[in-house]
N, C-alpha and C positions, 0 to 999 in steps of 0.2 A: 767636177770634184777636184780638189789640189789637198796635198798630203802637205803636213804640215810640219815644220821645224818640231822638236818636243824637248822639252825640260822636266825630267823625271826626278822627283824624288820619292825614296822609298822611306818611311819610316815607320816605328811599333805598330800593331795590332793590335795587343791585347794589356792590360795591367790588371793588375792584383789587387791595389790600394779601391775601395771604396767609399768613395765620398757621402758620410753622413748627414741626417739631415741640418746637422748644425755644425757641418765644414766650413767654416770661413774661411779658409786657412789660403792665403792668394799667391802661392808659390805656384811654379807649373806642374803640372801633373809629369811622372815618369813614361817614358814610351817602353814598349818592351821592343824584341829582337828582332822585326820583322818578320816574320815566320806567320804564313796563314794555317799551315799544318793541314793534315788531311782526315776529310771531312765525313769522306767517305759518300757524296754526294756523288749525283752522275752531271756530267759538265753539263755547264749551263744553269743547273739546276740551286735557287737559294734557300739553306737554311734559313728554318724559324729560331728565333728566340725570344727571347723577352729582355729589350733591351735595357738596360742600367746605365743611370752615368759614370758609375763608381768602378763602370769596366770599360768604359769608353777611353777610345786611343787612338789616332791616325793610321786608316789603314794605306791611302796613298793622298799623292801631291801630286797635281801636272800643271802644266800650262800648255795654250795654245798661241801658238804666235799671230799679230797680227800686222797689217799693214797700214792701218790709218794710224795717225800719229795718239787717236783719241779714244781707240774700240770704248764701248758702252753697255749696259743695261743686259747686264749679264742674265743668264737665270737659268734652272737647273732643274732636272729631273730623273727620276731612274730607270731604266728600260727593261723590261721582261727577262731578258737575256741572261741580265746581268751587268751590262753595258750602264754608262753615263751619259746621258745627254747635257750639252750644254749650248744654248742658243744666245749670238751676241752681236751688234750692231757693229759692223767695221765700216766706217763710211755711207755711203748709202746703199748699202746691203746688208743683210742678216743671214748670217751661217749657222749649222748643226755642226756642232764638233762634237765627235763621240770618243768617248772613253773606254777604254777594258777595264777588265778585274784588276789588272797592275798599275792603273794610273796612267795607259801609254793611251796618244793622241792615233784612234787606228785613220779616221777620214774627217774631213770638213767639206760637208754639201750647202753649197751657194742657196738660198732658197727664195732670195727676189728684194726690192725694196720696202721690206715693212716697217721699216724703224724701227725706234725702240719696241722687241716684242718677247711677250711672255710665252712657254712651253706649258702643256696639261697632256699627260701621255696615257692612255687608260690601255689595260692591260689584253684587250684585245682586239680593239679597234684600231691602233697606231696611235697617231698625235696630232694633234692643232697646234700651230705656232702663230699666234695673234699680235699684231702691230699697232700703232694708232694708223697707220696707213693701208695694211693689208693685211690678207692670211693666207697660210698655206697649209692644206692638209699635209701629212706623212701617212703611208699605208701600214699594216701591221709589221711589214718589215723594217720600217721608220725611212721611207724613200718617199719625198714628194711626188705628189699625185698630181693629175690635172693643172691647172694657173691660178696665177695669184688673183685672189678675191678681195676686192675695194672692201674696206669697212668704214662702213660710213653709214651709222647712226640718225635713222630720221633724216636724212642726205645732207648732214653736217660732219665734218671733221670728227673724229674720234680722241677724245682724250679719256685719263685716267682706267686705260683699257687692260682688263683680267682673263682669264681663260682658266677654264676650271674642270676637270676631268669628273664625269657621275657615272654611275650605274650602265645609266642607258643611249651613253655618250658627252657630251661637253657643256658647259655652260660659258658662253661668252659676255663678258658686261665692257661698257661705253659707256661715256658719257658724252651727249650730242652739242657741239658746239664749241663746251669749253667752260671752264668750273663755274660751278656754280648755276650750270643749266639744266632745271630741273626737265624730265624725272630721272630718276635712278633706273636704268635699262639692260636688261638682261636676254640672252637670245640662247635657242635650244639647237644644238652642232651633232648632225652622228658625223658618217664616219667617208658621206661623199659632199666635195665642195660642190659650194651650195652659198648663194647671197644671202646675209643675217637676216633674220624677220625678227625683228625687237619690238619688244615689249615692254612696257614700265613693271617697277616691282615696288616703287616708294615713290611716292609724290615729293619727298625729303631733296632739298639742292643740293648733290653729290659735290665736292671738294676731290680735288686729284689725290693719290688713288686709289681704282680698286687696293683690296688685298683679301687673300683668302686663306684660312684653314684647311691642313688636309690632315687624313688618316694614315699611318704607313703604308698602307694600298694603293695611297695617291689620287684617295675619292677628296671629292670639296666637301667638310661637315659646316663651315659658316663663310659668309661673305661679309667684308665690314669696310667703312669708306668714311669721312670725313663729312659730317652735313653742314650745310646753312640755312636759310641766309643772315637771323638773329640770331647772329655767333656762330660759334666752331665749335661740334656736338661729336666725338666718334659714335658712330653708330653700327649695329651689328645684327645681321638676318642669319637663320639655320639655312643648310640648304636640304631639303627633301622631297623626295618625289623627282630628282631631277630638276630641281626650283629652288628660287632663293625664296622662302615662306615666309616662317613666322618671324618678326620683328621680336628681339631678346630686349633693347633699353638701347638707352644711348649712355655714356661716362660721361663723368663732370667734363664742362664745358670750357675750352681753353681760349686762352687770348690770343692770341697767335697761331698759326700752321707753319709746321715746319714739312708736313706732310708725315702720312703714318709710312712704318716699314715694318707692320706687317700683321696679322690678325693671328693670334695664337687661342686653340679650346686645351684647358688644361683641367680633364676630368668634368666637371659639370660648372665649369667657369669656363669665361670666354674675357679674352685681355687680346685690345691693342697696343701694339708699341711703336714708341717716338725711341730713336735714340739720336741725338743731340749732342753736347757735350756731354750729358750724363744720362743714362738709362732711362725711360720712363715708361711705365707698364700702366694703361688706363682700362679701367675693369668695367664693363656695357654694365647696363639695369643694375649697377651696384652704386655707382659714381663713387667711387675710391679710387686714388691716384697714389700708385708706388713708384717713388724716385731713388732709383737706385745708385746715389752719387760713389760708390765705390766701381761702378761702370763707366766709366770716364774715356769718350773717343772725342773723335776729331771733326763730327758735325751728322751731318743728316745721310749715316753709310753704313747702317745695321739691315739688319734682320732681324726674326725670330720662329724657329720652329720649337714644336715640342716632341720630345722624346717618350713617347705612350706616356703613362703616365706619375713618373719617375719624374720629370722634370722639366723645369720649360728653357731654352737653353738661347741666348743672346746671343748672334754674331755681332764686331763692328770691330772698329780699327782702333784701338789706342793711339793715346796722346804721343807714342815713342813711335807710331806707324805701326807695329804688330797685327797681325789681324786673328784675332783669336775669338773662343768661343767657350760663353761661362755661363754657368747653369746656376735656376733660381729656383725657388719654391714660393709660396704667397705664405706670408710671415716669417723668411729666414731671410736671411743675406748672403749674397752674390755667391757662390761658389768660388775653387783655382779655375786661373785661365788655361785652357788647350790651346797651347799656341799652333795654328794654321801655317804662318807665316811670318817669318821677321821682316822689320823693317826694311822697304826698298825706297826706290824716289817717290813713290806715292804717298801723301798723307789723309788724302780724301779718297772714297772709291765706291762707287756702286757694287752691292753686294747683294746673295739670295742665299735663301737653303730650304730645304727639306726634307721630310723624314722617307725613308725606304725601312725595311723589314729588320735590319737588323743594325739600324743608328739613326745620321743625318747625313746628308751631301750640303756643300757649301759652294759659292761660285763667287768669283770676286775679282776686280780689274785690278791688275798689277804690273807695274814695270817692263815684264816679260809680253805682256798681252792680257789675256782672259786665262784668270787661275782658277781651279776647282781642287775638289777635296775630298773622300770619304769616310766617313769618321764609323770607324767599327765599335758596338757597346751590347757586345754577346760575352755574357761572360766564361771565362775557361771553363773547358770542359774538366 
């Protein structure tokens, strides 16, 4: 374990102003005083609420420093605790850097070469942290367990690979070979490392990559991916039972892959998004395509989580380097930006987020190293 530099910054918690459903209005939102106030809770322990955008406000900022000149493929998750997780490629290694409640950087545990690899934490088993190269369990106190486990799909290389937190443990998906190698491959993870046993879930040629849906539990509700091979189809499964199941539709059919970032359920819709130079939300078994050109970044560096059922909310970097986060509804237009961060030397950057109980977390490569975020949207008491 090596303790890490840390770059804190504190900003608002809470605001006042409520974003209606027909706020256009693309100024920044106000932060308030910093103050989380007392809760009255016993430590450790998180309030419920029912989150709102129209209360949402930065509850902290950090970075974790890193050592390769190129850290990568950030991504983010919430911890029981209360804690942050953030897991990120430095070289050829993959670290946990964990966060407190204030944003500070408390450890980073080394957890082996898995490359680029995605986090799924469920809330009483610990965590999977999944690579195209390998995985590594954590136990419930999020401390790797046992060694690193080869993931290797049908005993091909792993690309376009997801990990996904259920009920009754994990769902891991691959794709074997390398895009466009069907099938679509899903495998069932508890809570002891263990070699995948995959299984097909769509005979569809998967396109890199996964991406999935969660609840603010940080259960998986869909899993959606890119099909071929006549043409480029987003496509998108429930997941139930522990399984990626029933087949929802696929969305109009695009010319190009720029790759998705990121499968969002919003109430009884399910939308993937491209964001590109300008936002693009494609909606399964509807085929309707929303391009949200007042969303404007700087290439293929978003996200998208949703915020219960309040809003579905865009990360990605603006044209000026910013990297902020702006909430949509299906028939309104874009939201203000919540500015994350101003511009630094980065213009492009790999980016994630996700919802927790009482907002979103964000994770995103910045200047500094590997930057995260917690975005509070409980509104005043």
């Amino acid at each position: 374990m090596r303790l890490l530099p840390i770059l804190l910054v504190l900003a608002g918690c809470y605001c006042s102003h409520r974003v209606d459903d027909d706020d256009d209005d693309d100024t920044d939102r106000p932060m308030g005083d910093g103050s989380v106030g007392d809760t009255g809770l016993a430590d450790g322990e998180i309030p419920i609420c029912t989150p709102a955008w129209g209360s949402c406000g930065i509850r902290w900022t950090g970075s974790a420093a890193a050592t390769a000149e190129t850290p990568s493929s950030p991504d983010v998750a919430f911890l029981p605790n209360g804690d942050v997780a953030v897991v990120y490629r430095d070289g050829d290694q993959t670290f946990l850097a964990r966060f407190d409640e204030a944003g500070e950087v408390l450890s980073e545990t080394t957890l082996g070469n898995l490359g680029d690899a995605r986090i799924a934490v469920h809330p009483e088993l610990g965590a999977v942290v999944a690579g195209e190269r390998a995985i590594r369990w954590l136990d419930p106190d999020f401390e790797p367990v046992g060694e690193v486990v080869a993931n290797r799909p049908m005993g091909a290389e792993a690309f376009g690979v997801d990990v996904a937190a259920v009920p009754e443990g994990f769902l891991l998906f691959a794709i074997p070979g390398g895009p466009g190698d069907p099938p679509a491959l899903q495998a069932q993870l508890d809570s002891e490392p263990t070699t995948p046993e995959f299984i097909p879930f769509s005979e569809r040629s998967p396109l890199l990559p996964y991406e999935h849906a969660e609840d603010p539990s940080g259960f998986a509700t869909h899993i959606g991916f890119e099909a071929g091979p006549s043409g480029i189809f987003p496509v998108a499964f429930t997941v139930e039972d522990s399984s990626a199941s029933a087949f929802i539709g696929m969305g109009e059919g695009r010319g190009a892959t720029t790759f998705i970032d990121g499968v969002v359920a919003y109430r009884d819709r399910v939308f993937i998004y491209y964001q590109g130079f300008s936002a693009t939300l494609v909606e399964v078994g509807a085929a309707e395509t929303f391009q949200l050109f007042e969303a404007e970044g700087t290439g293929n560096n978003g996200h998208v989580s949703s915020l219960g059922d309040d809003r579905i909310v865009l990360f990605f970097t603006e044209t000026s380097g910013r990297v902020v986060a702006r909430p949509w509804r299906p028939g309104g237009s874009v939201g203000r930006a919540l500015e994350l961060a101003s511009p630094d030397g980065l213009r492009t950057r790999d980016m994630r987020s996700a919802p927790w109980a009482r907002g979103l977390l964000a994770t995103w490569e910045c200047e500094a190293g590997i930057c995260a975020a917690a975005i509070e949207c409980c509104p005043s008491p």
